[in-house]
Each structure stands twice: as structure tokens, then as C-alpha cells.
MIMAR-669230 format. One line per 3 residues: number of its first residue (from 0); for each residue x, y, z of N, C-alpha, C. Coordinates in steps of 0.001 Angstrom, whole numbers. Each point is the difference from the previous one (the first is absolute). Example, Ala and Ser with C-alpha at 12.3 -4.5 7.8 and 13.67 -1.06 7.14 Angstrom:
REM MIMAR-669230
0 = 13190 -5690 7800 -890 1190 0 900 1200 0 | -350 1050 -720 820 1190 60 -770 1090 730
This chain:
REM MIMAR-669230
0 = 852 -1188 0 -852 1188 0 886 1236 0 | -183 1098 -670 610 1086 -80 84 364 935 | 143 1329 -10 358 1253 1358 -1015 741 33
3 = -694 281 -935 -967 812 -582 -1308 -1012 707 | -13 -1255 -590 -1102 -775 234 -359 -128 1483 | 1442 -593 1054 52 -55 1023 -816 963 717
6 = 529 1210 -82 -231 1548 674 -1478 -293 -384 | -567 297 -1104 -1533 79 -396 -1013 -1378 1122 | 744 -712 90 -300 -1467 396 -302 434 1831
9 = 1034 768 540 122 304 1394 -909 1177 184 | 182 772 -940 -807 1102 474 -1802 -212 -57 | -234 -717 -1182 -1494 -864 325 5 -1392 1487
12 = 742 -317 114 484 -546 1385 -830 1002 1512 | 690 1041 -421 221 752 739 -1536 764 890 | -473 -15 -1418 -1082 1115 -105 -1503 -1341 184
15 = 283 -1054 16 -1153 -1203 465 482 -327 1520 | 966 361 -266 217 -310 2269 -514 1067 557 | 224 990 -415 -510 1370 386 -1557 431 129
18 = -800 -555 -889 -1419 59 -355 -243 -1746 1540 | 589 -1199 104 -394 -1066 299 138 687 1574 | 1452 1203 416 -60 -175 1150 -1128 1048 465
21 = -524 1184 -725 -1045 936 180 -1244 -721 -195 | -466 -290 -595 -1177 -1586 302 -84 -658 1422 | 964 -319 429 150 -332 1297 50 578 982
24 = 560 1239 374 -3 919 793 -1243 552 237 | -951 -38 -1407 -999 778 -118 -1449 -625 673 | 208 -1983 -94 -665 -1205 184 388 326 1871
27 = 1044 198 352 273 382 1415 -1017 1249 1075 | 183 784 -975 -797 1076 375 -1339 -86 -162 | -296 -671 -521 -1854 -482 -212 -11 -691 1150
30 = 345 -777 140 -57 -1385 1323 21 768 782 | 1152 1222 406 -154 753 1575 -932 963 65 | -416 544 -1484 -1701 1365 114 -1340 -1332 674
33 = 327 -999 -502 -1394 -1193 496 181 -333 1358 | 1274 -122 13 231 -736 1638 585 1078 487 | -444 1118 594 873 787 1193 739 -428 738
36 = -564 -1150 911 744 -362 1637 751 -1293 -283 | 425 366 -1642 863 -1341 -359 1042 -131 895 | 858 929 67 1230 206 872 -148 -686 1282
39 = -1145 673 827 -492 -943 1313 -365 -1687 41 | -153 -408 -1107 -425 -1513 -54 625 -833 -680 | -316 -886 -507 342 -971 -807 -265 550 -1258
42 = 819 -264 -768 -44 -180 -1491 -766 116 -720 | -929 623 -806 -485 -556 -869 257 -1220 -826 | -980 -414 -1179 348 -950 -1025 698 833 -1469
45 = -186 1175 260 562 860 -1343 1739 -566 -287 | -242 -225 -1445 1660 -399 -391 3 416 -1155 | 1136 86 -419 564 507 -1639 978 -1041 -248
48 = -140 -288 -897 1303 -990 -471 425 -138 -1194 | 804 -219 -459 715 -322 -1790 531 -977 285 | 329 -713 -1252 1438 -1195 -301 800 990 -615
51 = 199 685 -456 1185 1485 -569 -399 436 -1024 | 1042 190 -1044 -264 466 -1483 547 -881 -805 | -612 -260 -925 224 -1479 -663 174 762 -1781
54 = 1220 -780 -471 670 622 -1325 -793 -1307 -1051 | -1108 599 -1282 -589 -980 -446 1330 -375 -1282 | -779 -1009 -485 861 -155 -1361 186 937 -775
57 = -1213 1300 -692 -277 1048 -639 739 1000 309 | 957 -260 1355 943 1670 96 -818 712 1626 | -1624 -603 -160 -756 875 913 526 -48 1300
60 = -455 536 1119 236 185 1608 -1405 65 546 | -791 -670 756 -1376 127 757 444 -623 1513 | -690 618 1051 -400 -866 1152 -1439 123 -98
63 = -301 -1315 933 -1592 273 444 392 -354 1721 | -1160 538 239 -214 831 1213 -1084 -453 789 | -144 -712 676 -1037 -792 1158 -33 1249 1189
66 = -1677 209 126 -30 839 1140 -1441 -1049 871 | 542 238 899 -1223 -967 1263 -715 1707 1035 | -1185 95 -42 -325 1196 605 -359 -561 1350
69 = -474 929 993 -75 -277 1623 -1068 -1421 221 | -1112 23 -948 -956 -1013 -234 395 -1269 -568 | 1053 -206 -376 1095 -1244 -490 -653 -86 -1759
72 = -413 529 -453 -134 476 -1406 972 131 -1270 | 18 -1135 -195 1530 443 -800 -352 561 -2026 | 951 912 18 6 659 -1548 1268 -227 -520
75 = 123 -259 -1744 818 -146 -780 864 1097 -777 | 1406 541 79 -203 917 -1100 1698 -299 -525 | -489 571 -1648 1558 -338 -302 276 1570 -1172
78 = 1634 -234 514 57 1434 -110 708 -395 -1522 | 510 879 -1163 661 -181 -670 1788 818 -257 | 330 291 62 911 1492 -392 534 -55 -1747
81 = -553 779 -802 628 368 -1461 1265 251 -9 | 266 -83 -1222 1227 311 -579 510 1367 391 | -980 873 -136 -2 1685 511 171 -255 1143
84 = 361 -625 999 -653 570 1167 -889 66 1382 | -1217 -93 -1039 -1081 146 658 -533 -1410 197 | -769 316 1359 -358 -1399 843 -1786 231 -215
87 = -687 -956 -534 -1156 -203 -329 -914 -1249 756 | -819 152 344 -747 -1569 497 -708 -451 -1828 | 69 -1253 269 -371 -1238 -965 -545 -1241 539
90 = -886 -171 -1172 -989 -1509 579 1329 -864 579 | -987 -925 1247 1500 -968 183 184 -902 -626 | 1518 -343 -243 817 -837 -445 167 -1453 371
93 = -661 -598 -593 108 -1453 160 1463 -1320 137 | 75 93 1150 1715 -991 160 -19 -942 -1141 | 1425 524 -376 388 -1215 -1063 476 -1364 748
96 = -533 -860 -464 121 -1452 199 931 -396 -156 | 681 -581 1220 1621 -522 -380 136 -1138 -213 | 922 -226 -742 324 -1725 -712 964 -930 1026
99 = 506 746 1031 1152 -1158 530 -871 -716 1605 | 937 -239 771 -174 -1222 978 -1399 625 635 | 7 -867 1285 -1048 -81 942 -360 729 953
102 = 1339 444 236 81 1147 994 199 1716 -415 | -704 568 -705 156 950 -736 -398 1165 1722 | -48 410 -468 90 1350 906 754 1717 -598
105 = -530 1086 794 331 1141 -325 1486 522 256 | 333 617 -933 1601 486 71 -328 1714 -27 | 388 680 919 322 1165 434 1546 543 -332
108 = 982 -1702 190 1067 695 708 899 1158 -841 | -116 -217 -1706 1129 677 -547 -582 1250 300 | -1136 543 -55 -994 1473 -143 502 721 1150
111 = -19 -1172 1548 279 265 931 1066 392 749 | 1262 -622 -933 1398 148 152 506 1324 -428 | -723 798 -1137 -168 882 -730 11 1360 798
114 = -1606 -445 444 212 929 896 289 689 1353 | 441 -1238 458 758 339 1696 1113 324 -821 | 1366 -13 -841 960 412 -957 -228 1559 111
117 = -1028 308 -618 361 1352 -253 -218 1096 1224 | -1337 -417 1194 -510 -59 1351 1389 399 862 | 1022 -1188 -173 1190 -169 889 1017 1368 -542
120 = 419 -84 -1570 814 1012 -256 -285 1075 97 | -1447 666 -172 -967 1188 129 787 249 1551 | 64 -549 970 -168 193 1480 1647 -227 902
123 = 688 -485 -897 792 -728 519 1334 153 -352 | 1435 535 964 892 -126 -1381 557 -1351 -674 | 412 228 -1239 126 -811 -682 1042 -1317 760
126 = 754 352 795 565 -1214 1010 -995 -975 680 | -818 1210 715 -1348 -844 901 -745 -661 -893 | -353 920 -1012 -983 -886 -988 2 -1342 -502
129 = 1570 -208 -317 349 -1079 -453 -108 -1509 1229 | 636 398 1305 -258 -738 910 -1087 -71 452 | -1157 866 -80 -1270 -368 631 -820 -970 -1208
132 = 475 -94 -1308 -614 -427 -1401 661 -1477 158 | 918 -616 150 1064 -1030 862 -1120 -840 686 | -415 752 1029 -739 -1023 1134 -1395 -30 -523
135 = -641 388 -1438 -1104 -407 -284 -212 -1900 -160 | -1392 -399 680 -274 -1523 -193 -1468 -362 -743 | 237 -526 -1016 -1320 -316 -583 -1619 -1317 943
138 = -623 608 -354 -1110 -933 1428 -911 48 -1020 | -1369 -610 616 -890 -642 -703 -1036 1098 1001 | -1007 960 -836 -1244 663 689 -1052 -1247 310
141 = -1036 -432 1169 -1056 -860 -689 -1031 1296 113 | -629 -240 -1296 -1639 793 145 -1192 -1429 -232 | -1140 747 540 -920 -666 45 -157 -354 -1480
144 = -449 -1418 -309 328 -362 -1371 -1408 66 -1045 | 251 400 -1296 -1475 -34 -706 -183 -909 -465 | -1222 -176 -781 -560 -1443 -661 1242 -676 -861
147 = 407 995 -197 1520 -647 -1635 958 138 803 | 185 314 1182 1662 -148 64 310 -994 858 | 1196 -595 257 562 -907 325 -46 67 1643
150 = -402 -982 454 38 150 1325 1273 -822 955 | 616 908 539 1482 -471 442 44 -304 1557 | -1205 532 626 20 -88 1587 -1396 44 837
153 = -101 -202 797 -1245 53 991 -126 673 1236 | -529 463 93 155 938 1387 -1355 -358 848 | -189 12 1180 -925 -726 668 -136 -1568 -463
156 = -1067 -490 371 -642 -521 -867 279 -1975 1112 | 184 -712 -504 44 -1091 921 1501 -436 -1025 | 861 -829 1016 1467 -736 -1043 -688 -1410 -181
159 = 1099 -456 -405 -222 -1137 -288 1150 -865 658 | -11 -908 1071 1184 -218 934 -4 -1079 572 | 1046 -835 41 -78 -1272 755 -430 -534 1200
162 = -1231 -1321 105 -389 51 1344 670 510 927 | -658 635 1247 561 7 1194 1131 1376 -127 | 4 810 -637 1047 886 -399 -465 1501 -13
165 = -895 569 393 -524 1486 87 638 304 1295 | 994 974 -181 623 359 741 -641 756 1441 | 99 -212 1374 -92 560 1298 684 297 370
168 = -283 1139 819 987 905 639 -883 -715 1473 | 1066 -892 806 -337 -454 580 -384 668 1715 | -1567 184 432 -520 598 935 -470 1496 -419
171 = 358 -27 -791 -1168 871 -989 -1080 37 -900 | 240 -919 -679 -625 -119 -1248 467 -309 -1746 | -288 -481 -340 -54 -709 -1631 514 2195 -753
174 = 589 -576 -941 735 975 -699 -1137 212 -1323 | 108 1814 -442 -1264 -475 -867 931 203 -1270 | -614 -778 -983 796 -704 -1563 118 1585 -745
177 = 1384 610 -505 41 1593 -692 -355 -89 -976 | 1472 -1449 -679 -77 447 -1313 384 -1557 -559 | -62 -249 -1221 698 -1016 -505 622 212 -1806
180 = 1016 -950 67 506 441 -1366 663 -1222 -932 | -92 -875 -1034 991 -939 -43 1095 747 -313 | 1139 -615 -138 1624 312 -19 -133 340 -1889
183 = -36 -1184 -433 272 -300 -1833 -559 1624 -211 | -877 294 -67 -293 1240 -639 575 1290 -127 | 54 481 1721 559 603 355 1623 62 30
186 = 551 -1378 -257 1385 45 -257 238 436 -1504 | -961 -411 -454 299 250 -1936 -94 1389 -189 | -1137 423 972 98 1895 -565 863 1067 1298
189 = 876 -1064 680 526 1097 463 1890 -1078 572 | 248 -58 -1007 959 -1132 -138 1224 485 1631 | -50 1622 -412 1047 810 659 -149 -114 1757
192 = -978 -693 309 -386 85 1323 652 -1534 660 | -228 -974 -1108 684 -1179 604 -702 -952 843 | -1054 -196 -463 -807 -786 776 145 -1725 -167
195 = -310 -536 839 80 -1659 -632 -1724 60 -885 | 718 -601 -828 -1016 -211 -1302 -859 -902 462 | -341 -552 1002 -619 -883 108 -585 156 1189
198 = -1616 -560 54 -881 -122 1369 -808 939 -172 | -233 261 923 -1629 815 695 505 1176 938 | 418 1343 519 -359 541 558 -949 861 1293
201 = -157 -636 611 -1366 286 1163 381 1236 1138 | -615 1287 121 219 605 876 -971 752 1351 | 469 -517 1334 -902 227 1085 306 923 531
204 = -1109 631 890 128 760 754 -1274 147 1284 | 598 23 1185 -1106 351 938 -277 1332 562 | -908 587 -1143 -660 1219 226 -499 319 1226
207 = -409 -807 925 -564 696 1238 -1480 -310 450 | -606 -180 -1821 -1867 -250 -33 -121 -1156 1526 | 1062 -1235 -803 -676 -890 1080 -50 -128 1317
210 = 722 842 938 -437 338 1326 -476 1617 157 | -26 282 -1234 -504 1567 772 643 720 -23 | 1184 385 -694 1062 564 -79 961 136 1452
213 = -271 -1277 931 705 -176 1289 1477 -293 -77 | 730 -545 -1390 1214 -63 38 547 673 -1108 | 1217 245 -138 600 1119 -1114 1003 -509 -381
216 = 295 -453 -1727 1607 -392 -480 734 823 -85 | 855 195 663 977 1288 -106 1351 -430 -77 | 807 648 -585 1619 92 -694 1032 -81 1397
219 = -696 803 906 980 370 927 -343 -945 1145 | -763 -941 -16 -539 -1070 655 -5 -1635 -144 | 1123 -347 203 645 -1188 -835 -741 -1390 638
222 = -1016 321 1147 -868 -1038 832 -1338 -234 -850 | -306 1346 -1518 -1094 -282 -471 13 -657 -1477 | 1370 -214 -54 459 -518 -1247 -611 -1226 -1287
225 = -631 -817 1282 -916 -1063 -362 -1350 804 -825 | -304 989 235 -563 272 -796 -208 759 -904 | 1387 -227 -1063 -638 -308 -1432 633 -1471 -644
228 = 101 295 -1375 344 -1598 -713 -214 248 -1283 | 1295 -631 -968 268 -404 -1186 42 -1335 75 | -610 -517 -601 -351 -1548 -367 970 -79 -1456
231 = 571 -998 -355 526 -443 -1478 -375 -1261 -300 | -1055 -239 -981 -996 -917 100 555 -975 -1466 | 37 -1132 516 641 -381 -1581 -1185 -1139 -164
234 = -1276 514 -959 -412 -1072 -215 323 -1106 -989 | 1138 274 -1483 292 -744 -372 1131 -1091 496 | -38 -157 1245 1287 -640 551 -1008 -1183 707
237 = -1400 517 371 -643 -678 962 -162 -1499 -1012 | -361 -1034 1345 -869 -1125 -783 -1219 106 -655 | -736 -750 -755 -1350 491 -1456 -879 182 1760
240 = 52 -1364 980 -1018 177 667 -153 1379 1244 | 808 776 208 704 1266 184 -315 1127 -364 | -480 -29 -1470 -147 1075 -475 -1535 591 -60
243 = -189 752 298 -1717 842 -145 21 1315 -867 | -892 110 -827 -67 1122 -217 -982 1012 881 | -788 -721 683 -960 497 905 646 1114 821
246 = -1178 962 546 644 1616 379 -14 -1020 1767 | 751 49 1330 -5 -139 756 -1027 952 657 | -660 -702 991 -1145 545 607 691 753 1294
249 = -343 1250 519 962 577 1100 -449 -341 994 | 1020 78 876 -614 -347 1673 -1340 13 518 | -902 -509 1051 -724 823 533 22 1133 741
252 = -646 1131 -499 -333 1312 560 1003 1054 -684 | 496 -591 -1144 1084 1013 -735 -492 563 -1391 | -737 931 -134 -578 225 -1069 950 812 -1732
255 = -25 -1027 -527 1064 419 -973 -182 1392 -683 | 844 502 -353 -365 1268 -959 -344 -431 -1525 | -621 967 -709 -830 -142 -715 1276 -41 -1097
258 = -145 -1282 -1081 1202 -435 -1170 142 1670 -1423 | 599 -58 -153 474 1592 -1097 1558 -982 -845 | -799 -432 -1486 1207 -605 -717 954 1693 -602
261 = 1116 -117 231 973 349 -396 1071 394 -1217 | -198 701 -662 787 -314 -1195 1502 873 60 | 1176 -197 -1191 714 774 870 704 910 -1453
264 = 865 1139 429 456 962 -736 1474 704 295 | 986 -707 -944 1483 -95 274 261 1705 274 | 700 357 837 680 1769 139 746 -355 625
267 = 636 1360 555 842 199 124 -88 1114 1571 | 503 -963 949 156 1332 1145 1339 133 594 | 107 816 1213 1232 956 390 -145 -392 1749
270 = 1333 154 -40 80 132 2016 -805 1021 538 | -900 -587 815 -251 923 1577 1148 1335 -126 | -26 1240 14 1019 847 -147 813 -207 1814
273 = -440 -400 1003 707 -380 1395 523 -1323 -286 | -119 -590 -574 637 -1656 218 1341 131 -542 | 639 -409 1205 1870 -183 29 566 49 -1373
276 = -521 -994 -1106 715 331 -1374 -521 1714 -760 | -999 114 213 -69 1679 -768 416 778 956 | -217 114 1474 1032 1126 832 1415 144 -130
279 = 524 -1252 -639 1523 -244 -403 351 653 -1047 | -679 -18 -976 -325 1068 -1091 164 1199 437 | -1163 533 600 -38 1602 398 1341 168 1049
282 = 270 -608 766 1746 288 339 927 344 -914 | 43 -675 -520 931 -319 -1148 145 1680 -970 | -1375 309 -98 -52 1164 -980 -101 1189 746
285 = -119 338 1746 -114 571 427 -1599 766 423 | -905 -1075 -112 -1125 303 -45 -848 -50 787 | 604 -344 1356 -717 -182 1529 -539 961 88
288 = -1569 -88 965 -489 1144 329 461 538 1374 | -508 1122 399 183 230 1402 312 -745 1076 | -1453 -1059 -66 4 -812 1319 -316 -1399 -387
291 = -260 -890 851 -291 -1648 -528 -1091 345 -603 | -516 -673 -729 -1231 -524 -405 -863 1669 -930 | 1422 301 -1064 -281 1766 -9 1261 -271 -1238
294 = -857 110 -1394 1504 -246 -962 264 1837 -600 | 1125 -114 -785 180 1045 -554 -1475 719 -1241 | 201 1168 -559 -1510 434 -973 90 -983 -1251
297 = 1262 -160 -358 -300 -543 -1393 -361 -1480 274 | 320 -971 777 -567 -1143 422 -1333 460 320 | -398 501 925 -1282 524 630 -1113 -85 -1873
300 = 420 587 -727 -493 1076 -1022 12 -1797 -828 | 1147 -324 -301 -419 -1400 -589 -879 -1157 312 | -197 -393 1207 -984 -689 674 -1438 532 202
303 = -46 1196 -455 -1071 909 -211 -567 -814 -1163 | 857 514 -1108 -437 -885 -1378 -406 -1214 -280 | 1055 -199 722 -285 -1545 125 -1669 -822 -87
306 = -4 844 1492 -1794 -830 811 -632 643 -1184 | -448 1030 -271 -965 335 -1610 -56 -1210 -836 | 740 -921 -795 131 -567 -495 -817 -1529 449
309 = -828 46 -1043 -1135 -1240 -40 920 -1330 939 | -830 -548 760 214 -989 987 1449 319 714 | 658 1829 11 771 -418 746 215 405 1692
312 = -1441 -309 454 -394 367 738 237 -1148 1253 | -122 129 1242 -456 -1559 710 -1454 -647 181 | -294 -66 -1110 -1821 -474 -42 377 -844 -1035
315 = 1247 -1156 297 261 -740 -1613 75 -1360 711 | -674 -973 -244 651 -2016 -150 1151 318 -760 | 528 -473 213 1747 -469 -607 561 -1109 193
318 = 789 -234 -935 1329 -2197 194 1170 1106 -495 | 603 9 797 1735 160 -477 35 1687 571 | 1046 558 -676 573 1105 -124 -156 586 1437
321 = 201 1696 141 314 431 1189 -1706 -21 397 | 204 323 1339 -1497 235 965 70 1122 155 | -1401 625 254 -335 1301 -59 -649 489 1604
324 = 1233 69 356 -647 82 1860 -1122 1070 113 | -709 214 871 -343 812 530 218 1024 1602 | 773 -983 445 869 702 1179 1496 -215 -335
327 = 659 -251 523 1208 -148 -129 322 -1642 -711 | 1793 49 -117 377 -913 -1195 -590 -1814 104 | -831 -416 -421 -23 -1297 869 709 -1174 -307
330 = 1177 551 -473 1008 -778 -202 1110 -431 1625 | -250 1166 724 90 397 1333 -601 -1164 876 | -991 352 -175 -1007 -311 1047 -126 -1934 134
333 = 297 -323 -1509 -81 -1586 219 1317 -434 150 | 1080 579 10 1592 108 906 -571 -123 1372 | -485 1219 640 -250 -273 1225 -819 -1198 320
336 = -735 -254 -1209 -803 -1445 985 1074 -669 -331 | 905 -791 -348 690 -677 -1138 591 -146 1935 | 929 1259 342 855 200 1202 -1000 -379 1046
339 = -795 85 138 -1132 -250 1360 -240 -1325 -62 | 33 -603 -811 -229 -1646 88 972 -905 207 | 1288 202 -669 1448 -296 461 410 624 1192
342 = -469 739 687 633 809 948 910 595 -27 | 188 555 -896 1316 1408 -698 -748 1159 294 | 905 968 513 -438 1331 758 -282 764 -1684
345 = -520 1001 214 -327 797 -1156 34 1296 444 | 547 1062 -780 394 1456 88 -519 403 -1567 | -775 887 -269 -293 632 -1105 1139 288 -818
348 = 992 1020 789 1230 396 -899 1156 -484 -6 | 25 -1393 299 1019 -792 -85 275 -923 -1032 | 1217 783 -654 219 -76 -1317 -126 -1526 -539
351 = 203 -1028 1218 -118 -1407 -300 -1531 -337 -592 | -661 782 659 -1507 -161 -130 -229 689 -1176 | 0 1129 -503 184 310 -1093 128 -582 -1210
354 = 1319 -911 179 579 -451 -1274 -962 -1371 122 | 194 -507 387 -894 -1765 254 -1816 600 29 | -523 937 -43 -987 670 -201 -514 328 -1673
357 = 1362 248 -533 -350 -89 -1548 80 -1460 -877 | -425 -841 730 755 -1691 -798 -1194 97 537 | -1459 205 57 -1577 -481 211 -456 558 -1506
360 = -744 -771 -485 -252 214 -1105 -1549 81 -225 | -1069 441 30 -1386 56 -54 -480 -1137 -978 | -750 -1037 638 -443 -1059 -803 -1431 352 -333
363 = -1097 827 1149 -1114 77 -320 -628 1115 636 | -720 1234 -712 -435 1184 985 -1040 103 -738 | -1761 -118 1111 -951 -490 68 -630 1878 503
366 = -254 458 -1069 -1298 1288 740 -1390 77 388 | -89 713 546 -1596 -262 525 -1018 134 -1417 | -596 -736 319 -1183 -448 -1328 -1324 -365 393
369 = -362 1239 703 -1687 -320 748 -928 467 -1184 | 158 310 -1272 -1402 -283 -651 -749 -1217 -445 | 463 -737 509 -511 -1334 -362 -363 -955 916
372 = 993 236 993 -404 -457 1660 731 1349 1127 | -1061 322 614 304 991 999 841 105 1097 | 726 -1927 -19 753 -539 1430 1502 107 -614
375 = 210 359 -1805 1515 32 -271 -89 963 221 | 598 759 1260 371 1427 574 877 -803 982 | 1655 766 -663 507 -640 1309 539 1320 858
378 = -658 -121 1175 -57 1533 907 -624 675 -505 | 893 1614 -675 -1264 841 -243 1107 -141 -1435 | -1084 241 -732 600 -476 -1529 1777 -427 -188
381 = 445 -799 551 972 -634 -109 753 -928 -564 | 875 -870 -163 548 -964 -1013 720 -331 818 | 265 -1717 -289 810 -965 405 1232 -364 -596
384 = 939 -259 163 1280 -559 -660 827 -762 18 | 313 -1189 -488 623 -1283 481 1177 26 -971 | 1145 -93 801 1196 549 -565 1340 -1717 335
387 = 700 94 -803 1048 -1116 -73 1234 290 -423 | 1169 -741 1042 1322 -186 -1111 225 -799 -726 | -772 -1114 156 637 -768 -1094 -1664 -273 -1025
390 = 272 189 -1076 -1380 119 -687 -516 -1615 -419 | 1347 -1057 287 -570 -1265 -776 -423 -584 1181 | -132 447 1607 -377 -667 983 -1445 1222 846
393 = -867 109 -1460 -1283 908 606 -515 -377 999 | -58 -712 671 -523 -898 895 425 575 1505 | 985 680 24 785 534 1608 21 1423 -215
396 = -918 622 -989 -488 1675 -71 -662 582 1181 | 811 1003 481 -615 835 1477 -935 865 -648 | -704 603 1035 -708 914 -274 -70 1454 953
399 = -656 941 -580 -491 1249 424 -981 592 -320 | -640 521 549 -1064 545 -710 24 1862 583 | -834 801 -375 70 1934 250 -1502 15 -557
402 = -416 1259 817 -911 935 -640 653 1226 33 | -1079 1106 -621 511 1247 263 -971 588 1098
């Protein structure tokens, strides 16, 4: 492609992100004129969402544009951008049908790589830029899946699990079932993460429902540890008489959350701007802020950009790449459980902790998803995260979970 073409190519780029992110802002501001005392409560159901901007065979550039209003109402729109320029809405565009394997799914990542690239150098000097562009990791989005797309995961819903095997957190209560995933799929579309290609996936957690919210899993509490759980389920290993496809029926008195199939969409995300490998960065370039937990403007000003950017928010399911805390790094925090269970003392700024703090790698970060069942709220709109060093032994993944 020319120089000429390129430029023409970016600047219609340019001018459909621009129209996709004012659409949204604008879908924002409707939701808060309807809901005043949004701020005071829970959430609405209002969402905006894209898969990005998609380059057709013809040269063209369109996104379409999913908006869900406070009434869970959802509308279609797809935008186009011309050759000139100018960004137009057009009837929508019907997905082209792909010819290869089984596991097809959405690709974000080159669009996405694109533009944290120019995001980072815009903000950043060109030293930092380069090292903060370094620690980018490609992950898998799940969205709730449509009639045609491929369904890669389960969230709620009942597993499917070998007699006698639903995990208890013993003198509490039965763990309730998050998520499930097989390996094969998810290893094929996200090769870079390293998963064993093989088995079943199962992930627990004891929310609290079943006594009443009388006990709490916490990071810094290495006595409540039992409750959560990664299962690694290999049903092709089992004997024929072994195997079920049947959904396992849950405990008594444990009421499952309501099933939401999954589909998933390859991108591209970035470090927590506090987690030990990007603060190493901002050292490095001189970019500390004032005080802890307080970075310099142009970091500040980049992570700004950042969250704008479709799903790059913490309201995302994710397999792989970095986690998107909402309090502090929780790369941290499952160190400290990691140290609380071995009985190793733990100090925040101890550089040992630090460094053995960045070798956790995010296997699974689960957001709250109460339009479909009102009990996936974890705390007050919060997310869970089950994190590992070694990725071919998913099975010994700690956890943490945050609200804001």
C-alpha cells in the first residue's frame, strides 16, 4: 500500500473511531438524563459495545454498534466511513461466512495493537513507549454469544463433573460453579497463553449466597482459601463407563446461577499501570508520580485513553493477557495469599515480593454480569481473578477477587 493510500486509509480510521466513540459517550449520557440516582445505586443495564472497525475486501471501513438501553432493549447500528472522510450510518452488514476450522471467533487484535501504538507514542516518550508496547499480552474477550457465533465458554450454568467431585469449602458450604471452558479451543485461538490442549476447565467460587454472606474469600486470609477451585477435568482420559455428558446436579440448597454461553474475541491488553513490571517502566523513564499509588501526567493522561477504548474497561470476562484490577495490582495480592499459606512473611515493598509478584500470570477474570442473573454481582459490581505460574498446571490457580 502506498503512503498516500495508507494516510487516506488512517485518516478514515480515524474519523469512524471518532463518530463510534461520540455515539457512546452520547448512549452514556442518555442512560444518566433516565437514571439520575445512577451514581447512588447499582448499574443500570445500559451498554454500548463494538467488535472494532473491520477493513472489507472493497477498500471500505464500517463498525456496527450494539446499544442495550436502561430497559435491556437492544439496537443495531453500523457506521460506514468514505473515502472522503466522512462517517455515514448504513443498512447493516451481514458477517461474511468463514471457510476455516471450528473454532472461529473474533479478532480485534491487529486494529487493537494499532491503536494502543499510537495511544502510547501520543503520551509517552519514545523510550517509555517502546517498553510499555514490550509488555503488551494478547487474551481472549468472552461476550455473551449470538445465534451464529461460536460458543467458547459458559458462565453460570451447571458443569459437568465427576461423581462425588463438586467442590466444598469445608464447614461452609458447596462452592458455586463460575465458569467453564474446554482447553482445545481456547488453546488454538490463543496459542500464546500456553494452555494444555487438553480437558475441561471448571471454575468455583464461594460467593457467600450459601450462608448468607457469613463467610468471605479473601487474598489476605490464607484460612479461607478452600474456597475457591480450578478443577482440570480430563474427560477424554476417563473410562467409556466414566464419562457423562450430563450437566451435574448442584448440592442441596445451592442455587446455581443462571447459564450465559460465551463466545470469544482475540485483543490485545496492557499492564495494570501499578503492577511491578509497568512501574519498572515508569522508573526507568523517570515517570513516578509524587506519591505511591499517584503516576506521573503523561502515564496518568495515557491510561486515561486507554479505559475509553471499547472493553477496555473492568466490566470484561477474559482467558489470558493482563487483568484489569480495580483496586490495586492483583498480581500482589495472590503473592500474599501464595506467602500466607506457606507461611512466608509478606511486605508490599519488598523487592523479593515484587519480583516473584510478576511471574503470576492471569488465567481467568470473571466481571459482574447481573443482566441475566442478578446473583453474578461479585460485591458491588466487582470481578474475580484466578491467576497462575505455571499455565500447564491450571489446576493450582489462586485467586482474588475487588470491587470498587
Amino acid at each position: 500500500m502506498s503512503g498516500d493510500r495508507y494516510d487516506e486509509l488512517m485518516a478514515r480510521r480515524a474519523a469512524l473511531e471518532g463518530e463510534v466513540q461520540r455515539r457512546f459517550r452520547a448512549h452514556r449520557e442518555n442512560a444518566l438524563q433516565d437514571v439520575p440516582l445512577l451514581s447512588q445505586g447499582r448499574p443500570t443495564t445500559a451498554a454500548a459495545r463494538t467488535r472494532g472497525i473491520h477493513l472489507a475486501a472493497d477498500g471500505s471501513l464500517h463498525a456496527t454498534l450494539e446499544f442495550t438501553d436502561i430497559h435491556g432493549v437492544t439496537s443495531t447500528v453500523t457506521m460506514h466511513a468514505t473515502p472522503g472522510g466522512e462517517v455515514e450510518e448504513i443498512a447493516a452488514i451481514e458477517p461474511e461466512v468463514a471457510a476455516s476450522g471450528p473454532h472461529q471467533a473474533g479478532d480485534e487484535s491487529e486494529e487493537r495493537l494499532g491503536i494502543v501504538t499510537d495511544l502510547a507514542r501520543e503520551h509517552l516518550p519514545e523510550e517509555a513507549a517502546q517498553a510499555f508496547l514490550a509488555l503488551l499480552r494478547p487474551a481472549l474477550r468472552l461476550e455473551h454469544a449470538g445465534e451464529s457465533d461460536p460458543v467458547i465458554a459458559q458462565l453460570g450454568g451447571l458443569p459437568t463433573l465427576p461423581v462425588n467431585s463438586w467442590p466444598v469449602w469445608v464447614g461452609h458450604g458447596p462452592l458455586s460453579h463460575v465458569l467453564s471452558f474446554d482447553c482445545e479451543p481456547v488453546s488454538q485461538l490463543l496459542p500464546e497463553l500456553g494452555l494444555p490442549a487438553t480437558g475441561r476447565l471448571a471454575f468455583f467460587y464461594f460467593d457467600g449466597t450459601y450462608d448468607n454472606y457469613a463467610s468471605t474469600v479473601f487474598a489476605g486470609d490464607p484460612s479461607s482459601s478452600p474456597g475457591f477451585r480450578v478443577l482440570h477435568l480430563h474427560p477424554e482420559e476417563s473410562s467409556p463407563a466414566a464419562i457423562t455428558n450430563a450437566a451435574t446436579p448442584p448440592p442441596p440448597g445451592l442455587r446455581p446461577f443462571n447459564p450465559i454461553a460465551l463466545t470469544a474475541v482475540r485483543t490485545v491488553t496492557w499492564p495494570s499501570r501499578e503492577t511491578p513490571t509497568a512501574e519498572a517502566v515508569w522508573t526507568r523513564a523517570g515517570l513516578n508520580g509524587p506519591r505511591g499509588g499517584v503516576s506521573a501526567a503523561p502515564v496518568e493522561a495515557l491510561y486515561a485513553a486507554l479505559w475509553e477504548l471499547p472493553g477496555g474497561g473492568y466490566d470484561t470476562h477474559q482467558i489470558g493477557g493482563h487483568a484489569c484490577p480495580q483496586q490495586g495490582p492483583v498480581e500482589l495480592e495472590v503473592e500474599q495469599l501464595r506467602r500466607g499459606i506457606a507461611g512466608e512473611p509478606f511486605v508490599w515493598a519488598d523487592p523479593d515480593v515484587q519480583s516473584t509478584a510478576s511471574e503470576w500470570q492471569l488465567l481467568l477474570q470473571v466481571a459482574t454480569d447481573d443482566e441475566v442473573d442478578p446473583d453474578l454481582m461479585w460485591g458491588d459490581v466487582g470481578q474475580l481473578y484466578y491467576l497462575v505460574r505455571d499455565i500447564q498446571r491450571p489446576q493450582d490457580a489462586l485467586f482474588t477477587w475487588q470491587c470498587g
